[in-house]
C-alpha positions as CSV (number, residue, x, y, z in Angstrom):
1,X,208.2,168.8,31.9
2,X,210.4,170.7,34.3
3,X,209.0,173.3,33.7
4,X,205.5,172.6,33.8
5,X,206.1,172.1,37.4
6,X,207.9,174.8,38.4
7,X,204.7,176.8,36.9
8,X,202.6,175.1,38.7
9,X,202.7,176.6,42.4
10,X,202.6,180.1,40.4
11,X,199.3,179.3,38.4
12,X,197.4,178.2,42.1
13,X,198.5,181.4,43.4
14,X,197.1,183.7,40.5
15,X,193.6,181.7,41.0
16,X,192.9,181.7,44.9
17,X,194.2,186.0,44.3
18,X,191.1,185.9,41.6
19,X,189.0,184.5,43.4
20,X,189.4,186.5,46.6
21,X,189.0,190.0,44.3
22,X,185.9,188.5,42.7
23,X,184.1,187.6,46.3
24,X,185.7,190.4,47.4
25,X,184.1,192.8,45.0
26,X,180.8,191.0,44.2
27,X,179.0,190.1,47.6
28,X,176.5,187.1,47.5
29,X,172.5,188.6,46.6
30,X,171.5,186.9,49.9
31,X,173.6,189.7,51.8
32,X,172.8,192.4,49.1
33,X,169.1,192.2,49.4
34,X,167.0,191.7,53.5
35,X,164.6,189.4,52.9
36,X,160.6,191.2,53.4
37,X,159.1,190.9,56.5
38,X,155.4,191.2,54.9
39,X,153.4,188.1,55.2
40,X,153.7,185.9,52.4
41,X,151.1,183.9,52.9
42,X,146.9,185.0,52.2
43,X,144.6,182.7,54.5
44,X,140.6,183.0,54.7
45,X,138.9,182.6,58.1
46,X,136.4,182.2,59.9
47,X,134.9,183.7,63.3
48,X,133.8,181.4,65.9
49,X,130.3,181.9,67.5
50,X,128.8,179.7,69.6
51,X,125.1,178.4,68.0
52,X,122.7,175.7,68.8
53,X,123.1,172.7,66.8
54,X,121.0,169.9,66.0
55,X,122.9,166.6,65.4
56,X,122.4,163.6,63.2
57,X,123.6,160.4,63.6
58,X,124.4,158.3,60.6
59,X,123.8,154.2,60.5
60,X,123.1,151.7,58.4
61,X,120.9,148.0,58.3
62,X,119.0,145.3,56.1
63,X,115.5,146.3,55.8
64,X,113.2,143.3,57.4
65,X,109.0,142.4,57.8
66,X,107.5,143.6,61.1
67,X,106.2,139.8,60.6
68,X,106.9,136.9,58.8
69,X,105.7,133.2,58.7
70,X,105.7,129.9,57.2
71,X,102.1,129.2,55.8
72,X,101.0,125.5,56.5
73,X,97.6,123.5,56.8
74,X,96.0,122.0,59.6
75,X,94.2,119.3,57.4
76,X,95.6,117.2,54.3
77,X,93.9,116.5,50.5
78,X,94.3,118.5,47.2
79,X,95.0,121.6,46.4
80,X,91.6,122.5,43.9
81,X,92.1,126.6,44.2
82,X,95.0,129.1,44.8
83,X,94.4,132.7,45.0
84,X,95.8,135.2,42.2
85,X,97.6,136.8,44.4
86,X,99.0,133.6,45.5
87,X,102.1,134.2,43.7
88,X,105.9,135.9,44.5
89,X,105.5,139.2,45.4
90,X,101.4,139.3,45.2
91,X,99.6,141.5,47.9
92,X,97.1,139.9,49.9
93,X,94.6,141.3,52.5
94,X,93.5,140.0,55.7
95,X,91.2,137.3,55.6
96,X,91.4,136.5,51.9
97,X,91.3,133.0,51.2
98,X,94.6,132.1,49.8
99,X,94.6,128.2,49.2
100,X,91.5,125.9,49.2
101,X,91.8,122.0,50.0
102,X,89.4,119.4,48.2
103,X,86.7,119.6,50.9
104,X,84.2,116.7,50.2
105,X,85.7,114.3,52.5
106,X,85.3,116.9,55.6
107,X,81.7,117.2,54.1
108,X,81.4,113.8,54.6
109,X,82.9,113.7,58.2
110,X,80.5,116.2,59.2
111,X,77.5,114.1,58.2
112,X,78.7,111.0,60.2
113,X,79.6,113.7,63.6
114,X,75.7,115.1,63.0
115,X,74.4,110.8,62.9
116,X,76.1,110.6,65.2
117,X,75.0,113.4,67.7
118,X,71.6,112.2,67.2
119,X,71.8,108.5,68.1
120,X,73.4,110.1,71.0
121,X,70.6,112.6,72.3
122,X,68.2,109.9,71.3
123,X,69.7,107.6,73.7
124,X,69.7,110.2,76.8
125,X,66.3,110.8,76.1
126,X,65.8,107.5,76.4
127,X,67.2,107.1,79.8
128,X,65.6,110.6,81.0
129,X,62.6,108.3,80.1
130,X,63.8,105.3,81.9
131,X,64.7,107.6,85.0
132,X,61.0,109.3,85.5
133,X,59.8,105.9,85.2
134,X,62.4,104.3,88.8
135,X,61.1,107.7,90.5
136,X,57.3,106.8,89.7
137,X,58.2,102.8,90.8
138,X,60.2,103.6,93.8
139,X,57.0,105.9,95.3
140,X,54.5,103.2,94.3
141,X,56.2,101.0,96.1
142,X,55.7,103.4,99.7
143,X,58.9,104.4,100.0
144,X,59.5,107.4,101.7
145,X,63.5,107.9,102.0
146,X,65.2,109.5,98.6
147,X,65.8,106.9,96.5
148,X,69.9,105.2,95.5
149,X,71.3,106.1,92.9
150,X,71.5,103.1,91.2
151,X,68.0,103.0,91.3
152,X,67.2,105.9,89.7
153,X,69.3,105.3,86.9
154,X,72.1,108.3,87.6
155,X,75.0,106.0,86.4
156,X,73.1,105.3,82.9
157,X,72.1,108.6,82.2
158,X,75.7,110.2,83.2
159,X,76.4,108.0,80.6
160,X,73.9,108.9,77.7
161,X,74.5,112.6,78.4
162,X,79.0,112.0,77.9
163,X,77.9,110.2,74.5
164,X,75.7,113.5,73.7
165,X,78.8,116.2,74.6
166,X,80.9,113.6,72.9
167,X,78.9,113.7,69.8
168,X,78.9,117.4,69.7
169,X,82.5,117.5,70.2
170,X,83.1,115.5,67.6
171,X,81.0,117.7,64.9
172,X,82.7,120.7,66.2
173,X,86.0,119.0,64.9
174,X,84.6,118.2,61.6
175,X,83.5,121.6,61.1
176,X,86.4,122.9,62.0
177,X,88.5,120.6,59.6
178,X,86.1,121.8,57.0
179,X,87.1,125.2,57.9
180,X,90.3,124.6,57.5
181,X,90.3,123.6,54.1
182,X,90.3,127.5,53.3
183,X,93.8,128.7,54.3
184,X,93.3,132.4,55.1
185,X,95.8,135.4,55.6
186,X,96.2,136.2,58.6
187,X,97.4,139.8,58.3
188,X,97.7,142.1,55.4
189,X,101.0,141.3,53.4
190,X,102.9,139.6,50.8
191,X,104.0,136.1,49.1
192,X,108.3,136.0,49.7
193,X,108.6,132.4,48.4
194,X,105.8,130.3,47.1
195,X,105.7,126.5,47.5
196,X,102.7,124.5,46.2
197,X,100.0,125.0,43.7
198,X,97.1,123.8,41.9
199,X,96.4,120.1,41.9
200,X,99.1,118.8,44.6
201,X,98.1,116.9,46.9
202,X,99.5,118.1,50.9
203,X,99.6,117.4,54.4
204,X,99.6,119.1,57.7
205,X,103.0,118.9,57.5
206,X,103.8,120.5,54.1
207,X,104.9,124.2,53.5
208,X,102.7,126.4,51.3
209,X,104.6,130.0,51.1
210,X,106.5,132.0,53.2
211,X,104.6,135.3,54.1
212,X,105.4,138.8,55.4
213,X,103.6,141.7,56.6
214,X,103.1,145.3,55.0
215,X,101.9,147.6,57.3
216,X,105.2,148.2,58.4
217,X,108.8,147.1,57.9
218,X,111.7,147.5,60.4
219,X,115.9,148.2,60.0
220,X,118.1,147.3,63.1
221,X,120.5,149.9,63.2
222,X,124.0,150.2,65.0
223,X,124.8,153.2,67.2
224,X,128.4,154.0,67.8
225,X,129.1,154.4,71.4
226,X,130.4,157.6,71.0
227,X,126.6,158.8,69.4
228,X,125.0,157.4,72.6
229,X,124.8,160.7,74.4
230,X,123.3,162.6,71.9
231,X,120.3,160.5,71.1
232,X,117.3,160.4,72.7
233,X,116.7,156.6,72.9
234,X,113.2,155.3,73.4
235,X,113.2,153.0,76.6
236,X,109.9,152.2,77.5
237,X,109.0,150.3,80.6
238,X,105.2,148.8,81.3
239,X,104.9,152.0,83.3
240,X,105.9,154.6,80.9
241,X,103.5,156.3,78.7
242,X,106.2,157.7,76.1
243,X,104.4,159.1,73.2
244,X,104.9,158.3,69.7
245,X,105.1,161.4,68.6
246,X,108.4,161.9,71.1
247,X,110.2,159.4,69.4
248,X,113.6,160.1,67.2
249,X,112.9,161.0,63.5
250,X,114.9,158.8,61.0
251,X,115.0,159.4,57.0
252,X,115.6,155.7,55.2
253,X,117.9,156.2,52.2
254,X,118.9,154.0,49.4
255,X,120.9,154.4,46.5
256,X,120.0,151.1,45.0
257,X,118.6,152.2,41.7
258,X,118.1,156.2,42.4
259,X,118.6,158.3,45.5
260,X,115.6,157.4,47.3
261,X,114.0,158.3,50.6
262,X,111.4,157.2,53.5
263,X,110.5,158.6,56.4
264,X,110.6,156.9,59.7
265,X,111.0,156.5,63.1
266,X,112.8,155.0,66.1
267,X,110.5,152.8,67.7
268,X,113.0,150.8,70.6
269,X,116.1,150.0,72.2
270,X,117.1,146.5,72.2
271,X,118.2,145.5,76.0
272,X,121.2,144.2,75.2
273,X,124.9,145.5,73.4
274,X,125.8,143.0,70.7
275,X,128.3,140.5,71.6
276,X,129.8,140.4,68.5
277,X,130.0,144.2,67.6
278,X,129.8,145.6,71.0
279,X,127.5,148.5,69.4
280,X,123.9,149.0,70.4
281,X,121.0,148.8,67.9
282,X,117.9,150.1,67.5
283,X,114.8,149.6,65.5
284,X,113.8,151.8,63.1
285,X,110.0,151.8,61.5
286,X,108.7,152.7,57.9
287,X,105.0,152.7,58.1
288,X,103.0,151.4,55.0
289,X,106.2,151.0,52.8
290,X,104.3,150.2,49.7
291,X,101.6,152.9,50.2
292,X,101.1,156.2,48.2
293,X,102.5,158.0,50.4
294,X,106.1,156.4,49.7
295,X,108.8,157.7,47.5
296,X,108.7,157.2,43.5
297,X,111.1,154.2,42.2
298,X,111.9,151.3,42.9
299,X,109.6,150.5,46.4
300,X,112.0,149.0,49.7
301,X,112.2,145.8,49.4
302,X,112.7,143.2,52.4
303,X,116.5,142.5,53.0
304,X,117.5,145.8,51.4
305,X,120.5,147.4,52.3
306,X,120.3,151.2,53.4
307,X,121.5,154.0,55.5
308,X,119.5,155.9,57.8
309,X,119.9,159.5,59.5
310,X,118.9,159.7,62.7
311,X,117.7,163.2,64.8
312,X,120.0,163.3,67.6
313,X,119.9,166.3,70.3
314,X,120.1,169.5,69.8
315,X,123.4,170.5,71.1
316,X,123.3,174.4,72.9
317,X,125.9,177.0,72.4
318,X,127.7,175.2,70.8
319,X,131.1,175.6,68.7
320,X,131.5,174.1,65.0
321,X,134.6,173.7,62.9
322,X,135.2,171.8,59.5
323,X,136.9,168.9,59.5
324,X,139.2,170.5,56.8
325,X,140.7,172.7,59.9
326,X,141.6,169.7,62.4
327,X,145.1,168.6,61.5
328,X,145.8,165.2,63.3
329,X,142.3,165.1,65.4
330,X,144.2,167.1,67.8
331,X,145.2,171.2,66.8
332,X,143.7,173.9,64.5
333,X,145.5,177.5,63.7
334,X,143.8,180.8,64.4
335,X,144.9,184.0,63.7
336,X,146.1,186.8,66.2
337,X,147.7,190.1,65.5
338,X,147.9,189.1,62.0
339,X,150.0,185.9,63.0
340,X,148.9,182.1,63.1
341,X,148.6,180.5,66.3
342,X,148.3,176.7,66.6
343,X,145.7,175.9,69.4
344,X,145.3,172.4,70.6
345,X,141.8,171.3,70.6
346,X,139.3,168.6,72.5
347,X,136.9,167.1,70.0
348,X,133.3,166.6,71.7
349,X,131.6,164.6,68.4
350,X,132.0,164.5,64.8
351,X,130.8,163.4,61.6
352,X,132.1,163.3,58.5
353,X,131.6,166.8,58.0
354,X,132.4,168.7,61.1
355,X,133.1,168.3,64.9
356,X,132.2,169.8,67.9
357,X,135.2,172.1,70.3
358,X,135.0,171.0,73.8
359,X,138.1,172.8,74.8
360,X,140.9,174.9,73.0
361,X,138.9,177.5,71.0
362,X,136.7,180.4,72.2
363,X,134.2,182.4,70.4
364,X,135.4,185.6,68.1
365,X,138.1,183.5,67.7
366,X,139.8,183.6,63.8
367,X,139.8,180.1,62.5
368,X,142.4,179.5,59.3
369,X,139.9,177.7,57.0
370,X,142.9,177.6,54.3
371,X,144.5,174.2,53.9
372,X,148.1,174.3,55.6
373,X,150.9,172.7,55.7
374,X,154.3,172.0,58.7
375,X,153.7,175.9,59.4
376,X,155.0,177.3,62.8
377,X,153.1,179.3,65.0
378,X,154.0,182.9,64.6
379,X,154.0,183.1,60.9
380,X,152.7,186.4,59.9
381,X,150.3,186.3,56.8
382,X,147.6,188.1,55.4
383,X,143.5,187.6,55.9
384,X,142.1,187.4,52.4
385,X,138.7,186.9,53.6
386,X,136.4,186.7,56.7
387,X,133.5,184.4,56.8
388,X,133.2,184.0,53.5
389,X,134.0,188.1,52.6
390,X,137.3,189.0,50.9
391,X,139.0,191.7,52.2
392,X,138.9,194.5,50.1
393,X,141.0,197.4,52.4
394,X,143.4,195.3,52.1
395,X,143.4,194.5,48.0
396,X,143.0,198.9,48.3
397,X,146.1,198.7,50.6
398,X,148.3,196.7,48.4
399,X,147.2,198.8,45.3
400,X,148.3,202.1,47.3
401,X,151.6,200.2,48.6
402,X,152.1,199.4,45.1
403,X,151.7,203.4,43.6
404,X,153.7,204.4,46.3
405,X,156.4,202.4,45.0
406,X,156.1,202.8,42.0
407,X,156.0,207.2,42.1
408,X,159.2,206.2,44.4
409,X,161.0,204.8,41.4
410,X,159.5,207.1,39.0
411,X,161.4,210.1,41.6
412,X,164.8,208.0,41.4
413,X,164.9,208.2,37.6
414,X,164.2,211.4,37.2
415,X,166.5,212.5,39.7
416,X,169.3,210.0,37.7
């Protein structure tokens, strides 16, 4: 055990004098070999040249009738006829008769009016009669003055002719109660919900279907407030004679069943932002919906959901960039002398796509379309490709970088 120890301070010695020789002797590779100072990094890019681009703006909203109503009778009695188009989802044209009331009662009233009209006009001329008659008396009598008006009757007459427009009045109302034992369309649409039907008996009061128009159907779209400035919105005062024709484009698109699409229009500008939203909306219209003129599939139906792109300005001279190239919304790189270079940038608009450069890039400048990581500015790398074009002097480069090298270790053996 003694010993052990006095060997100790002796065996700690001999290793620390190893392993000074060994470091000594065999340098770390770090220090044996300087790192390359070729770029180690290939990036494709893209030159920057200012274009004219037209912008769209993207939005979305429930498809809804240009006009709908609540269908219900101005007379009561039972239903004895319904239309076949009287039904969910039938088409109906204007003026078709939809529903037809049991009319024999207002057949009926329209005898009584037309006894009673006559009684009436026979009565006024009756008192015409009775009036020709005082004139005749009051002259035999020598009078020479005009003669009253009680005399001549005026009172009793006023009277017979009120009972003869009274009369009248009162067939007028029958007829028209007999007219309105046809209920007609009032425009060209379509049955939403249908209430009644054959044999029921109804009043003025009761509901028959809920109706919509066809000719055209309407989507209230929201705009973002940053979109606002690059849309031409349609504002028209009593004054302005804005045509149709000037008004933005908009393509309807659903992807309810298949990808389907409708072309359309922006017709107005409501007058007010939305409380709720803050956002401003604006109609949208897709003429004759359910025409032939519409896309195959399934046709739009009222309270569908879709999206809608809207034609926006056309934007002049303008710079475009991918969204794949903004890192944080707020820098891109670009390469210089064969060296990145972050550049801050200001973002005019974007979409999901791409954005607009206010500020930070100019054009011929080299944008690094290769995703990139926390690089620093001043990395050297190597263009693989512009605009879409690989570099091939370079590839040609490398390969005569490479033979060189290779004939240089070919010399060094031979010469070992």
């Amino acid at each position: 055990m003694k010993l052990n120890k006095k060997l100790l301070p002796i065996i700690v010695i001999f290793v620390f004098v190893s392993l000074s020789y060994l470091v000594k002797n065999n340098p770390p590779t770090a220090k044996r070999f300087k790192p390359s100072s070729a770029p180690q990094l290939n990036v494709d890019v893209q030159t920057m040249i200012a274009k004219d681009v037209p912008l769209t703006i993207n939005s979305y909203g429930n498809v809804r009738p240009r006009t709908q109503s609540h269908l219900f009778p101005q007379v009561s009695g039972q239903i004895i006829y319904i239309s076949p188009n009287f039904r969910e989802g039938g088409f109906f044209d204007k003026g078709e008769v939809l529903v037809r009331i049991d009319q024999r009662d207002y057949r009926a009233e329209i005898d009584i009016a037309k006894a009673n009209l006559y009684n009436a006009e026979q009565k006024l001329s009756e008192e015409n009669a009775r009036v020709e008659q005082a004139k005749q008396d009051w002259q035999r009598l020598g009078n020479t003055e005009s003669a009253p008006d009680l005399v001549l009757r005026k009172p009793q007459l006023n009277a017979a002719q009120a009972g003869v427009y009274s009369a009248k009045a009162a067939l007028q109302k029958a007829e028209l109660a007999l007219e309105r034992t046809q209920i007609v369309a009032p425009y060209q649409g379509r049955i939403l919900t249908k209430d009644v039907d054959v044999g029921q008996v109804i009043s003025s009061g009761t509901r028959l279907a809920e109706i919509y128009a066809v000719d055209y159907v309407e989507i209230r779209l929201p705009l973002k407030n940053k979109d606002l400035p690059y849309i031409n919105l349609p504002e028209l005062g009593r004054d302005d004679q804005q045509e149709q024709a000037d008004f933005p484009k908009a393509t309807i698109l659903s992807a309810l069943v298949d990808e389907q699409t409708w072309p359309g229009k922006i017709v107005r500008t409501e007058g007010a932002f939305d409380e709720n939203s803050q956002q401003l909306f604006v109609i949208a219209q897709v003429d004759d919906p359910y025409g032939v003129n519409t896309s195959q599939g399934l046709p739009i139906k009222i309270g569908q959901y879709v999206s809608a792109k809207i034609a926006g300005k056309v934007i002049k001279n303008a710079l475009v960039v991918p969204n794949r190239t903004i890192y944080q919304g707020s820098y891109a790189y670009i390469v210089e002398d064969n060296k990145l270079v972050r550049k801050a940038i200001d973002i005019a608009w974007q979409n999901e796509t791409f954005a607009l450069v206010k500020s930070g890039l100019n054009e011929q400048d080299l944008l690094v379309l290769t995703p990139l990581g926390q690089i620093n500015s001043g990395t050297p790398v190597n263009i693989a490709s512009v605009d879409g074009i690989a570099r091939k002097a370079n590839k040609q480069r490398t390969k005569g970088k490479r033979k060189d090298n290779n004939q240089l270790a070919q010399g060094k053996g031979d010469k070992s």
